[in-house]
Backbone as JSON Lines, residues from 0, in Angstrom:
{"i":0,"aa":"X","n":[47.53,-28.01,-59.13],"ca":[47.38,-28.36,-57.74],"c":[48.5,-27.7,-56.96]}
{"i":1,"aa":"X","n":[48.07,-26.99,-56.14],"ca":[49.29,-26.37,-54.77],"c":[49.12,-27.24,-53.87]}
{"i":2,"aa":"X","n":[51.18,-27.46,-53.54],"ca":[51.29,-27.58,-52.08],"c":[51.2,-26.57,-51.16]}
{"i":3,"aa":"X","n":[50.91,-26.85,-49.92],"ca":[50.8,-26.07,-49.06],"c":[51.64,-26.49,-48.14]}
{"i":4,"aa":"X","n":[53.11,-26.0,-48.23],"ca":[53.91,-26.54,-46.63],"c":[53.4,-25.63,-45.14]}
{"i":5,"aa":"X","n":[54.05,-26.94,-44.53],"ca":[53.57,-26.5,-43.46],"c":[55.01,-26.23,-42.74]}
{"i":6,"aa":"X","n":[54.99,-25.12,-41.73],"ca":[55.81,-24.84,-41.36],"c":[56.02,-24.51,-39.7]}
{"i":7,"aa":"X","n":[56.72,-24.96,-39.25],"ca":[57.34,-25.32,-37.29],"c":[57.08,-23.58,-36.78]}
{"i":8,"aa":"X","n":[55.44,-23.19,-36.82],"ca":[55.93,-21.5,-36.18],"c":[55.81,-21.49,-34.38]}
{"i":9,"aa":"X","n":[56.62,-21.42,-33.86],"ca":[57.16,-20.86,-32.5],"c":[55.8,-20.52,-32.06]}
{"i":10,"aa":"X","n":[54.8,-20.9,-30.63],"ca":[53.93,-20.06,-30.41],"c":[54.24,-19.24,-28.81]}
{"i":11,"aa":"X","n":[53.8,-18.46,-28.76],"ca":[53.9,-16.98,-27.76],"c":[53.11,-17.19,-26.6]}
{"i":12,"aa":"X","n":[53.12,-16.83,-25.29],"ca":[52.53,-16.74,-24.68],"c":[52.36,-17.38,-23.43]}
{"i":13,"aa":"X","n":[51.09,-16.82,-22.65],"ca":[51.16,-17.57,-21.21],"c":[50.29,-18.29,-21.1]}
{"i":14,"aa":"X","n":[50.13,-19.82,-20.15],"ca":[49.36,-20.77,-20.02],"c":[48.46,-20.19,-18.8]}
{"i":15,"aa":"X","n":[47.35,-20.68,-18.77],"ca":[46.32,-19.87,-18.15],"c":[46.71,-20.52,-16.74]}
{"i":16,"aa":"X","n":[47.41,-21.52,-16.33],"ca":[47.99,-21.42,-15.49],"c":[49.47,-21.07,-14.62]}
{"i":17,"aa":"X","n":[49.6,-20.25,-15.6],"ca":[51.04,-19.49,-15.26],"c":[50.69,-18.2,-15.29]}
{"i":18,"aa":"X","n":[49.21,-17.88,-16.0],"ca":[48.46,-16.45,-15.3],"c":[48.06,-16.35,-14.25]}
{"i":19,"aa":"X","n":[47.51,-17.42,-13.5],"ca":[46.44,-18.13,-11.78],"c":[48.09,-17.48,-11.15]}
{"i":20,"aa":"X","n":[49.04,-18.41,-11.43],"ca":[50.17,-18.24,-10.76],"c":[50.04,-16.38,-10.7]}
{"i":21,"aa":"X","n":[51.04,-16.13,-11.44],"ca":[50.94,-14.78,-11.67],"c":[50.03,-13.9,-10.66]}
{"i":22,"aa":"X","n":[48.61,-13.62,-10.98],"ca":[47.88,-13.08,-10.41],"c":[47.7,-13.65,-8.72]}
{"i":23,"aa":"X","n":[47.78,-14.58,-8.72],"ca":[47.76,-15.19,-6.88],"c":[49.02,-14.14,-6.35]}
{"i":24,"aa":"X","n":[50.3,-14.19,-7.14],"ca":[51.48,-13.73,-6.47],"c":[51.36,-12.35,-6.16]}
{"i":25,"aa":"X","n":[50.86,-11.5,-7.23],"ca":[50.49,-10.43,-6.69],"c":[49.62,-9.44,-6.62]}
{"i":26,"aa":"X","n":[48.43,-10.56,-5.88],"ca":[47.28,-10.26,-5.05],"c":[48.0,-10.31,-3.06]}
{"i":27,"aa":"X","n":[48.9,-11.25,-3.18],"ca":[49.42,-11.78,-1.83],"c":[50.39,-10.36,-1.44]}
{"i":28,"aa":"X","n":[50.92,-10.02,-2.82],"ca":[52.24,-8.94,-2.55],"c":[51.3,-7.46,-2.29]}
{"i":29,"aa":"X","n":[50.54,-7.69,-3.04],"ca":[49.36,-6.0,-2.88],"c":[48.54,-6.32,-1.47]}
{"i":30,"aa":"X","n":[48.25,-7.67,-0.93],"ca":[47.71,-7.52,0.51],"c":[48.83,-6.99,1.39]}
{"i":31,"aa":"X","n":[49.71,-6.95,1.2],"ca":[50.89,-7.3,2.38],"c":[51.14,-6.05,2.35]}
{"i":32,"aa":"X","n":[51.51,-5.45,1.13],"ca":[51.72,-4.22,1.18],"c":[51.09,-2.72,1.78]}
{"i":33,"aa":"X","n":[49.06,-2.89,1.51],"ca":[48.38,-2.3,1.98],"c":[48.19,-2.68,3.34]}
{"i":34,"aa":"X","n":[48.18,-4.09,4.12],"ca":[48.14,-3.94,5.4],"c":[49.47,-3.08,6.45]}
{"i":35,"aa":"X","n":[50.38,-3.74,5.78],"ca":[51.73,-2.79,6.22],"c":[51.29,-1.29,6.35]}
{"i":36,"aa":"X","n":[50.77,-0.4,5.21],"ca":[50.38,0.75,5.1],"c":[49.36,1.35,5.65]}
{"i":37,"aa":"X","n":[48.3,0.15,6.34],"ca":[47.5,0.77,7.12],"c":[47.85,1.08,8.52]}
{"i":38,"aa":"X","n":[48.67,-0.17,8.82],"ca":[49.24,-0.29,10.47],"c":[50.06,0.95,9.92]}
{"i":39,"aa":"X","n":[51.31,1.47,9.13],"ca":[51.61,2.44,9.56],"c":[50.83,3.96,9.4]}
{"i":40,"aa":"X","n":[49.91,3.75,9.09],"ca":[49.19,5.33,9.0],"c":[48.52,5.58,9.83]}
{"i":41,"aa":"X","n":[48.31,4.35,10.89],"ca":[47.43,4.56,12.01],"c":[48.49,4.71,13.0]}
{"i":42,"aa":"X","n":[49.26,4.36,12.84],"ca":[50.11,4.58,14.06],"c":[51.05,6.04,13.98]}
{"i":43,"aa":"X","n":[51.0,6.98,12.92],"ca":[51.4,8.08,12.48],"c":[50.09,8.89,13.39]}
{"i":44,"aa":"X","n":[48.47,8.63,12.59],"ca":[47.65,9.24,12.99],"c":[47.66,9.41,14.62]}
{"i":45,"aa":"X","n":[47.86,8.15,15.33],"ca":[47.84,7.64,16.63],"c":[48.57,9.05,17.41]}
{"i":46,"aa":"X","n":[49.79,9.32,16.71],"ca":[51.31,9.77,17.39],"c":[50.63,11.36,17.25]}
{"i":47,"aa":"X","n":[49.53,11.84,15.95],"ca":[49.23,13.0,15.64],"c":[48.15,13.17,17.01]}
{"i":48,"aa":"X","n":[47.41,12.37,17.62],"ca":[46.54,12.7,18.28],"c":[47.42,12.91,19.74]}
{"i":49,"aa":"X","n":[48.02,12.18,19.98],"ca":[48.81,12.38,21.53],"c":[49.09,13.71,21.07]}
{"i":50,"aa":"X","n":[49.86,14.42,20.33],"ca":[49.94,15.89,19.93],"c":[49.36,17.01,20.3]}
{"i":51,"aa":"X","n":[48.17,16.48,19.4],"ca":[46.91,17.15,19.49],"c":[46.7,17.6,21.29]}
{"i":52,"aa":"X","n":[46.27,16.6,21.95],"ca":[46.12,16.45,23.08],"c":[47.11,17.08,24.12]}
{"i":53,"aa":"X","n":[48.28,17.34,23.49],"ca":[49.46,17.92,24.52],"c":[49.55,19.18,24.32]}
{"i":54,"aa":"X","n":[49.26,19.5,23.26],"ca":[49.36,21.39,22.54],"c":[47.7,21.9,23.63]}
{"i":55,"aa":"X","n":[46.32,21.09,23.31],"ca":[45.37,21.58,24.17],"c":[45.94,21.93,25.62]}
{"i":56,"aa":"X","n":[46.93,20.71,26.23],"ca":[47.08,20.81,27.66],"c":[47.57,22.07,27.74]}
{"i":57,"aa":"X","n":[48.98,22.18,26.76],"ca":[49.83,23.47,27.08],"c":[48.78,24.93,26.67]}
{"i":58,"aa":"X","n":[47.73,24.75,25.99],"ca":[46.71,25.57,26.14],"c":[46.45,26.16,27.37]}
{"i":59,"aa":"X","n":[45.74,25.21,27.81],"ca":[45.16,25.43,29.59],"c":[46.11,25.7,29.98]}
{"i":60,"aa":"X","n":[47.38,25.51,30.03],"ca":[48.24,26.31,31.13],"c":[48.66,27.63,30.64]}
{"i":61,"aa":"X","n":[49.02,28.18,29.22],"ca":[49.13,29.53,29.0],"c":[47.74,30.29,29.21]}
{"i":62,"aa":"X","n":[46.73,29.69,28.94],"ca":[45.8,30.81,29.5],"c":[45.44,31.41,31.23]}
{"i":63,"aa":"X","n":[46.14,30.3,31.91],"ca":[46.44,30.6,33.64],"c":[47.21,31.4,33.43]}
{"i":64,"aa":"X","n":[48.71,31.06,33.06],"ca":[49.95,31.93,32.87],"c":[49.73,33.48,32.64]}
{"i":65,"aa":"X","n":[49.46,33.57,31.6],"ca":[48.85,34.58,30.73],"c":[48.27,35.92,31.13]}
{"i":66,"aa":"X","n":[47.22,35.47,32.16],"ca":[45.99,36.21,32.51],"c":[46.78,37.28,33.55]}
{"i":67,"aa":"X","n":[46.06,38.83,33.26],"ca":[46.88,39.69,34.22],"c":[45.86,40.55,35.15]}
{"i":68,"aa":"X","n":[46.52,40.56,36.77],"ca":[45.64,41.29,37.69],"c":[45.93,40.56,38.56]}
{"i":69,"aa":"X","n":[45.26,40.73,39.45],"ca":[45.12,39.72,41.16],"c":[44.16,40.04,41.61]}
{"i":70,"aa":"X","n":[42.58,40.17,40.85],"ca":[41.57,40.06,42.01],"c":[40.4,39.43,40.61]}
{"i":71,"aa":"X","n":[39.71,38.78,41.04],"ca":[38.07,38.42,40.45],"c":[38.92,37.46,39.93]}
{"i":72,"aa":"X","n":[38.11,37.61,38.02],"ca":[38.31,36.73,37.4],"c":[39.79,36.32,37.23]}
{"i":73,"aa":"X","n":[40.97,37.02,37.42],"ca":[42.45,37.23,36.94],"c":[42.77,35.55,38.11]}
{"i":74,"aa":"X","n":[42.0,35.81,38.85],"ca":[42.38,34.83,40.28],"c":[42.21,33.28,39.72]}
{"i":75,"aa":"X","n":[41.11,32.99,38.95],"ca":[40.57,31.89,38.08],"c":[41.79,30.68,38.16]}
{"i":76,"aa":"X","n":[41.38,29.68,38.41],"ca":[42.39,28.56,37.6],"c":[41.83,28.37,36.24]}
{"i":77,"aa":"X","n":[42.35,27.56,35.28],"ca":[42.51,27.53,34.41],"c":[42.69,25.74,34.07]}
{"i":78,"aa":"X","n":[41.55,25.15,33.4],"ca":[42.24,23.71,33.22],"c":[41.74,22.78,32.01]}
{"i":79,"aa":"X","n":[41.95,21.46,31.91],"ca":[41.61,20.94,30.85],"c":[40.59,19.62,31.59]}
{"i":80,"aa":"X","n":[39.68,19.17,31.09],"ca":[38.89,18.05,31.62],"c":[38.79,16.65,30.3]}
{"i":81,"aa":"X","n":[39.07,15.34,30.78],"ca":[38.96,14.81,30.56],"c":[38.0,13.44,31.29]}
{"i":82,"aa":"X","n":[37.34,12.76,29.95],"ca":[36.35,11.81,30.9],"c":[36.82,10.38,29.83]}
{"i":83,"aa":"X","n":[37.22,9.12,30.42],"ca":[37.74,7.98,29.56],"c":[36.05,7.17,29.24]}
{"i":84,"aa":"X","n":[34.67,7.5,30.0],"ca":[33.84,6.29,29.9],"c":[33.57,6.52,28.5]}
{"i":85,"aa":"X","n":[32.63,5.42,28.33],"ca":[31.89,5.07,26.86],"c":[31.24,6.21,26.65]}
{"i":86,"aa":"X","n":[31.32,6.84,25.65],"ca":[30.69,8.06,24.86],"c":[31.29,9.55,25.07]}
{"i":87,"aa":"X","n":[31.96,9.57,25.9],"ca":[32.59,10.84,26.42],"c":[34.42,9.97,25.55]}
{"i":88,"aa":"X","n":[34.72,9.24,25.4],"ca":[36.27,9.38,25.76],"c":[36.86,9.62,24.42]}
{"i":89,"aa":"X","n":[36.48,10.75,23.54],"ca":[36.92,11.03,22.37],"c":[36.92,12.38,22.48]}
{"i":90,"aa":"X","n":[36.54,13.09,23.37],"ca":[35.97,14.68,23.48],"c":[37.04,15.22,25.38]}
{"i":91,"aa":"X","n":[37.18,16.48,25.03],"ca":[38.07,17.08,26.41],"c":[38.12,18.3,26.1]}
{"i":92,"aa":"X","n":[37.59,19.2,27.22],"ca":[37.29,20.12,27.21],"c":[38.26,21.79,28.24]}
{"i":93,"aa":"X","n":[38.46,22.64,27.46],"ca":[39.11,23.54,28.32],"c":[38.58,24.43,28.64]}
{"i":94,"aa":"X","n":[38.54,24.8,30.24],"ca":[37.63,25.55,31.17],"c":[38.22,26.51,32.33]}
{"i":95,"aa":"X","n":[37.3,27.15,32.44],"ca":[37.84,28.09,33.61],"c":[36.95,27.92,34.8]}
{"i":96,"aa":"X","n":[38.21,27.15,35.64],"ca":[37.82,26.85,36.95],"c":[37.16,27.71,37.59]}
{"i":97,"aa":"X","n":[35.71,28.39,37.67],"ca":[35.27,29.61,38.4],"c":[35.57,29.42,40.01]}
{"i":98,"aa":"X","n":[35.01,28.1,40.43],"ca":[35.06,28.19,42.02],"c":[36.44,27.56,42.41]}
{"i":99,"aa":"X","n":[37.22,27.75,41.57],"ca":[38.77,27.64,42.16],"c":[38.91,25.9,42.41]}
{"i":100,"aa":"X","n":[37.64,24.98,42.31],"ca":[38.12,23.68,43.18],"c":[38.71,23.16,42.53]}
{"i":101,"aa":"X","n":[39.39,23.05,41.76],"ca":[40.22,22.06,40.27],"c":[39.36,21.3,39.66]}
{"i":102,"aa":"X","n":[38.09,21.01,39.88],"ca":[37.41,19.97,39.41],"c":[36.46,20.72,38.11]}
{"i":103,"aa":"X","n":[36.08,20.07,37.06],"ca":[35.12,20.79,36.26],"c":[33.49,20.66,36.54]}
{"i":104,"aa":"X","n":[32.8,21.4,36.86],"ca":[31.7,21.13,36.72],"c":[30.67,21.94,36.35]}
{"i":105,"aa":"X","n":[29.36,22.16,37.0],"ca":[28.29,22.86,36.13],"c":[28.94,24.3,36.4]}
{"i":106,"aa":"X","n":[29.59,25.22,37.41],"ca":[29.5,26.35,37.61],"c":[30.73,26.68,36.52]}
{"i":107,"aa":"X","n":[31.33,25.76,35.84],"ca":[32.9,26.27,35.36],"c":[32.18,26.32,33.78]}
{"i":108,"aa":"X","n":[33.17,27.46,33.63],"ca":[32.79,28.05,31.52],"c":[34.08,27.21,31.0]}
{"i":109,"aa":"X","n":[32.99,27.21,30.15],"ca":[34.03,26.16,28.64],"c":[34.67,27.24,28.07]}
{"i":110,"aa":"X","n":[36.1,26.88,27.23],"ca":[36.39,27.85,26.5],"c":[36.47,27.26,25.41]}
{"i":111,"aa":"X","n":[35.74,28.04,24.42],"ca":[35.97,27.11,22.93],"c":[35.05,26.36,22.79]}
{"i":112,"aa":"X","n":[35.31,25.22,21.54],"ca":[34.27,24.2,21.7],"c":[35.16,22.81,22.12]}
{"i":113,"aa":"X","n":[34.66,21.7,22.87],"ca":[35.42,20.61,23.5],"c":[36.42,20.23,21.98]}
{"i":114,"aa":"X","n":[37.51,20.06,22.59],"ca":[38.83,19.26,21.64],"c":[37.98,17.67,21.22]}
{"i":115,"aa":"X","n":[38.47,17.09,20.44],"ca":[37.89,15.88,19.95],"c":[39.05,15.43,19.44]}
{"i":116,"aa":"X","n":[39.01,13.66,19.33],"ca":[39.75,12.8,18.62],"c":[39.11,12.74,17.68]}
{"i":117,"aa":"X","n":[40.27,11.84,16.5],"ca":[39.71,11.28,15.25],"c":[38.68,10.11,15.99]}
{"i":118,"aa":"X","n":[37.88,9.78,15.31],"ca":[36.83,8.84,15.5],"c":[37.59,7.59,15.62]}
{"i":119,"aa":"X","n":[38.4,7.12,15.08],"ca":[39.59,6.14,15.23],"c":[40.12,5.9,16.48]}
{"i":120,"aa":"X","n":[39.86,6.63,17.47],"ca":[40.73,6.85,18.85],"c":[40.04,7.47,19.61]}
{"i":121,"aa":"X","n":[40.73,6.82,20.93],"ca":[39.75,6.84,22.05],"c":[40.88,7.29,23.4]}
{"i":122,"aa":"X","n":[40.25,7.95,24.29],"ca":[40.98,8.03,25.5],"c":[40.64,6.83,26.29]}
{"i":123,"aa":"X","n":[41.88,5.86,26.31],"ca":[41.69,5.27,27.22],"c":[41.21,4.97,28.77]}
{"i":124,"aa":"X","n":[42.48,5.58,29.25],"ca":[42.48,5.63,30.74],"c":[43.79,6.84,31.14]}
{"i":125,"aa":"X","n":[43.42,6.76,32.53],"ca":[45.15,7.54,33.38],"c":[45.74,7.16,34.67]}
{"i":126,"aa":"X","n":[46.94,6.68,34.36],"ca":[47.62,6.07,34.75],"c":[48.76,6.71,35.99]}
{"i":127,"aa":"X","n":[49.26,6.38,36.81],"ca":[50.5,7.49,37.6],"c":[51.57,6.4,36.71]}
{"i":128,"aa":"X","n":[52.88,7.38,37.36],"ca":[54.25,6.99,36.71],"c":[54.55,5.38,36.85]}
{"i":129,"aa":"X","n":[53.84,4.54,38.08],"ca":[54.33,3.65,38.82],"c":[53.77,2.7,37.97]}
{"i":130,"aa":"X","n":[52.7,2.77,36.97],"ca":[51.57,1.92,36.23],"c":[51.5,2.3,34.48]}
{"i":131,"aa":"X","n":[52.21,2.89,34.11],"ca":[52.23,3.49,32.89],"c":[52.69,2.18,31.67]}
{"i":132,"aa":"X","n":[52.23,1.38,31.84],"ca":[52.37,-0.13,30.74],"c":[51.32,-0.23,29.65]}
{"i":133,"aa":"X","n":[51.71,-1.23,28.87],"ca":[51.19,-1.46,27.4],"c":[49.89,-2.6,27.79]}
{"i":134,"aa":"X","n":[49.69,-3.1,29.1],"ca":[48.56,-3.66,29.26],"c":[47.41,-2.8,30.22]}
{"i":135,"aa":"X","n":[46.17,-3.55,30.89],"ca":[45.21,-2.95,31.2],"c":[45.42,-1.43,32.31]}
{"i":136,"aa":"X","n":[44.41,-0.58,31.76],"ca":[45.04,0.85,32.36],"c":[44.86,0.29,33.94]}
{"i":137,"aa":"X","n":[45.63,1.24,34.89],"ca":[45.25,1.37,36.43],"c":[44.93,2.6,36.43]}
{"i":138,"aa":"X","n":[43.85,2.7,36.61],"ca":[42.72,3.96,36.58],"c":[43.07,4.68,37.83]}
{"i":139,"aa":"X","n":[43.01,5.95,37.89],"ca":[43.42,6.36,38.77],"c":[42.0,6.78,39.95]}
{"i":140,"aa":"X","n":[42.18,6.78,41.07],"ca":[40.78,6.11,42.0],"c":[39.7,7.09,42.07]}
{"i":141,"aa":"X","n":[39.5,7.88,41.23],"ca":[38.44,8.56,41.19],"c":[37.43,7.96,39.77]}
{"i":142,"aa":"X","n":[37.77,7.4,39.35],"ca":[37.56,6.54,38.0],"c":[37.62,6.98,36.94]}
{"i":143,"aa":"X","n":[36.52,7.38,36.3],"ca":[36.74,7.78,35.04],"c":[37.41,9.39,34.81]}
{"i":144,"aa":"X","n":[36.88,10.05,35.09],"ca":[37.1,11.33,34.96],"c":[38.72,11.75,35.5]}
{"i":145,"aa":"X","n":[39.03,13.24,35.03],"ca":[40.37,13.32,35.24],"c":[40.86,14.81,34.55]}
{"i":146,"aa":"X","n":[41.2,15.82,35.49],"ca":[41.37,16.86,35.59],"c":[42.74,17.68,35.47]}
{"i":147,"aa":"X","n":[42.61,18.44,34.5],"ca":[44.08,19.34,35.29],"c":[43.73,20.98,35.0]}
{"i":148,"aa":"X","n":[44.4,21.51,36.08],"ca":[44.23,22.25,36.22],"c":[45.84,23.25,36.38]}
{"i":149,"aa":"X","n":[45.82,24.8,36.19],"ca":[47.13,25.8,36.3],"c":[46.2,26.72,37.09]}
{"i":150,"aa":"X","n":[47.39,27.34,37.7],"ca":[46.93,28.21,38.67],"c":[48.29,29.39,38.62]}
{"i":151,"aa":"X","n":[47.67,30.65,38.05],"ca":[49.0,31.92,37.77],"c":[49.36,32.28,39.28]}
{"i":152,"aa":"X","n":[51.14,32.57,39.03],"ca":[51.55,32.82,37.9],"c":[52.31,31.26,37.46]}
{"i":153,"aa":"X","n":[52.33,30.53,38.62],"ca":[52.86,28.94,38.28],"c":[52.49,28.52,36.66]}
{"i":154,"aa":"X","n":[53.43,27.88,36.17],"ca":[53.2,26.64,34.98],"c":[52.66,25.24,36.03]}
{"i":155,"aa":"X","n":[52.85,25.68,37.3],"ca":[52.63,23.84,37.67],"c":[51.34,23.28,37.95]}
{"i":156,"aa":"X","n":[51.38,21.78,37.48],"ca":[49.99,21.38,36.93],"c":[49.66,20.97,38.39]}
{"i":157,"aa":"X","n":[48.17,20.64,38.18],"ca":[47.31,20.09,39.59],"c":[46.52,19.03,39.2]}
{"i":158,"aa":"X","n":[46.64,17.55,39.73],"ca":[45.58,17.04,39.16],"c":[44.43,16.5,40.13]}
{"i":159,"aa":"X","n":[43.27,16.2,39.62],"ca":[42.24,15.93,40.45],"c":[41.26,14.56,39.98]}
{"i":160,"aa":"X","n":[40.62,13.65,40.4],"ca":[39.56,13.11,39.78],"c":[38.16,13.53,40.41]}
{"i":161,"aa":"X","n":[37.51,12.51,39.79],"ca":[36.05,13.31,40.29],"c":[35.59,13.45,41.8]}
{"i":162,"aa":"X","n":[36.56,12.62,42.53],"ca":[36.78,12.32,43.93],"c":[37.55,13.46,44.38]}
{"i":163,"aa":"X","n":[37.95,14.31,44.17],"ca":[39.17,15.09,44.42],"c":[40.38,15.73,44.01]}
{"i":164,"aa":"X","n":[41.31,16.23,44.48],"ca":[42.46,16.36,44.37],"c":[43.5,15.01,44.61]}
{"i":165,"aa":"X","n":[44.26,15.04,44.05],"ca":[45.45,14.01,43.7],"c":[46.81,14.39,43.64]}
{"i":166,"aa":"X","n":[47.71,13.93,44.26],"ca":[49.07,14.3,44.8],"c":[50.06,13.36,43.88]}
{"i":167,"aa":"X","n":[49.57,13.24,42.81],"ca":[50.81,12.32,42.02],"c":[51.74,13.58,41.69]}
{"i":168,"aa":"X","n":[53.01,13.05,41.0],"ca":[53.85,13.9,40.66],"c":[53.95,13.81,38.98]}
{"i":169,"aa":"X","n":[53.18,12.69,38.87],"ca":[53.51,12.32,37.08],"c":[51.64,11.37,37.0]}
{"i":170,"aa":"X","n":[51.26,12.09,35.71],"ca":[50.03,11.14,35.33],"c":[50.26,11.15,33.26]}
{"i":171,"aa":"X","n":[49.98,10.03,33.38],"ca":[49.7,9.58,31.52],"c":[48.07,9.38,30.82]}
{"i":172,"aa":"X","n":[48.11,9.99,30.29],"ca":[46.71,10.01,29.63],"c":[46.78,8.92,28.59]}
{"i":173,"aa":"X","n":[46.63,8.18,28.55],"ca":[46.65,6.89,27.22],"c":[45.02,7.24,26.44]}
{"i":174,"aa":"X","n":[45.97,7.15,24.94],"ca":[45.33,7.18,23.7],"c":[45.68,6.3,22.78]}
{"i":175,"aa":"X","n":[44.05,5.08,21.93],"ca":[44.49,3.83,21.58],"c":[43.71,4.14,20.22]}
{"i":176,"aa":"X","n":[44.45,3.38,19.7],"ca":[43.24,2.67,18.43],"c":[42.26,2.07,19.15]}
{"i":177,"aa":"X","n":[41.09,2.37,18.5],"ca":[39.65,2.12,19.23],"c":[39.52,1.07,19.24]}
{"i":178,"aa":"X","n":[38.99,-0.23,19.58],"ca":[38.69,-1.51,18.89],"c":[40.09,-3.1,18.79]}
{"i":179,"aa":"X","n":[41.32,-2.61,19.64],"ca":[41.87,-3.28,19.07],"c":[42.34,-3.77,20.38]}
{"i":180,"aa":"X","n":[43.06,-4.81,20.68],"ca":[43.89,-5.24,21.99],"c":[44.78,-5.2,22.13]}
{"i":181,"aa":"X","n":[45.57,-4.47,23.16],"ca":[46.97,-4.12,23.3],"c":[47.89,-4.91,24.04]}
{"i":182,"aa":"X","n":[48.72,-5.66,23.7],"ca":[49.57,-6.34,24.29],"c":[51.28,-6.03,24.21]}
{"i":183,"aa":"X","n":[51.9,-6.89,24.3],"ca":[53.51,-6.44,24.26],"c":[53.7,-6.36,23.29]}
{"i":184,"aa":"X","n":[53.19,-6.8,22.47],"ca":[53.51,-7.01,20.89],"c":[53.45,-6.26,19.83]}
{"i":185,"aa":"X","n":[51.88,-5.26,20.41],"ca":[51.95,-4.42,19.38],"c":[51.71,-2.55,20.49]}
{"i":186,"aa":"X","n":[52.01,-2.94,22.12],"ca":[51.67,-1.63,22.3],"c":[52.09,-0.37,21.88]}
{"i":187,"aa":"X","n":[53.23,-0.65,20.91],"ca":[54.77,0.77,20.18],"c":[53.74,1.24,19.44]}
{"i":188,"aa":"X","n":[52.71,0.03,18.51],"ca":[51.98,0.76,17.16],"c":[50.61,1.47,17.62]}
{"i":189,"aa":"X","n":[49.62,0.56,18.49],"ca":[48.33,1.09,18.91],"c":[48.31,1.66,20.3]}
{"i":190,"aa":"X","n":[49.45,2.29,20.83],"ca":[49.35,3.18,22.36],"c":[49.92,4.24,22.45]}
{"i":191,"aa":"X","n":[49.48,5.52,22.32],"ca":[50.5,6.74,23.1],"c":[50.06,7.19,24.05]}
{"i":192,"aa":"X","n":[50.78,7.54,24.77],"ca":[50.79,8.71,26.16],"c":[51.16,9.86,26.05]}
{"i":193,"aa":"X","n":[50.72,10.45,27.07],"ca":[50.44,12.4,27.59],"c":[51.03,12.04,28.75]}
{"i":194,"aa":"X","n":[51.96,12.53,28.87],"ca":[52.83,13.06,30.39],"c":[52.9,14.4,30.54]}
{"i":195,"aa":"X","n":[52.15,14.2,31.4],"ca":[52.07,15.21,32.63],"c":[52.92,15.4,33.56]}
{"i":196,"aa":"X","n":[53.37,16.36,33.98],"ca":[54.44,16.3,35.64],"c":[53.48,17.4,36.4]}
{"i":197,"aa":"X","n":[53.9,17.13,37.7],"ca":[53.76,18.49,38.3],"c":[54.16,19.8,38.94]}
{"i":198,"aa":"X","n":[55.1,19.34,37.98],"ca":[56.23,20.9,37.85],"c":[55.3,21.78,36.41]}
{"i":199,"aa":"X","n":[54.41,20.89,35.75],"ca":[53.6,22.08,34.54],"c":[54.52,21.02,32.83]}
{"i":200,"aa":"X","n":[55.49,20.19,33.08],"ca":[56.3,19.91,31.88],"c":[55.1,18.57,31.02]}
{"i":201,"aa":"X","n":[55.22,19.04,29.42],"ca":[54.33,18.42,28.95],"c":[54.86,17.45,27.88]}
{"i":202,"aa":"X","n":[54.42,16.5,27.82],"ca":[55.55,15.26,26.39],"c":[54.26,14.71,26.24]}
{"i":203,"aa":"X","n":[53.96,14.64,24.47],"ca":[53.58,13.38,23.57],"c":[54.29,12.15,23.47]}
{"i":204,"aa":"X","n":[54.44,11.33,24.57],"ca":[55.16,9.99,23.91],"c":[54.74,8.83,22.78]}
């Protein structure tokens, strides 16, 4: 006959609720982390599109600059068009003012194909220097639409809405995350601006 001792062996391991634990902790640490990472990649992307948008402007004004002669086409202004309503305010287009009025319309040639945002972003609105805040735009009184235009051999800009010509000295083009509401809180992450002067000087803020 064998004994069989029995013997005190140590056992290993984790209780299936010190795994729940575990896994809760970092599911909470991997949310936090990827939301952090989205707010900042959108607000990188955000900063890439005001860019975008300021290199087109300085477009339209070197091709005024640029152009050599003094009679016909050489005479041309030269400008960029923007429209903020629903379905247009992701797209802006650079044109040659044929009938000189600053405004874009059927008689003026496109150059290129229209500039576009990421689908993510939208042209808001445009603002003068006096209204340039992180809450609702003050549209400037021609409404939606919104023009600039160069005229050689000047760098200096001209702006117009669909109403006209406009005598500001400073306008901001606001560009948002599409979809989201801007308040004090978060306008640093989901708002940039296009400053304009009308001396021709151009800033991505």
């Amino acid at each position: 006959m064998f004994l069989v001792r029995k013997h005190n062996i140590p056992s290993f391991g984790f209780t299936i609720t010190e795994l729940l634990v575990t896994i809760g902790l970092m599911l909470i640490i991997s949310g936090v982390v990827v939301a952090r990472y989205s707010s900042f990649n959108s607000a990188v992307l955000l900063k890439n599109q005001a860019l975008e948008v300021a290199l087109s402007i300085r477009q339209a004004q070197l091709f005024a600059v640029a152009a050599q002669g003094d009679a016909g086409d050489f005479e041309d202004q030269f400008g960029i068009h923007f429209d903020s309503s629903a379905g247009n305010n992701r797209t802006y287009r650079i044109f040659r003012d044929n009938n000189n009025d600053g405004i874009f319309d059927a008689g003026d040639s496109e150059i290129g194909i229209p500039g576009e945002l990421d689908s993510r972003f939208i042209i808001r609105g445009f603002v003068d220097a006096d209204n340039n805040t992180g809450s609702a735009s003050s549209v400037l009184t021609g409404g939606d639409e919104f023009t600039i235009t160069f005229e050689r051999p000047n760098f200096d800009a001209k702006f117009a809405d669909s109403a006209g010509a406009l005598t500001n000295d400073v306008v901001y083009i606001e560009i948002v995350l599409a979809g989201d509401t801007i308040d004090d809180d978060n306008v640093d992450r989901l708002l940039r601006t296009v400053e304009i002067t009308s001396a021709g000087q151009i800033t991505a803020l």
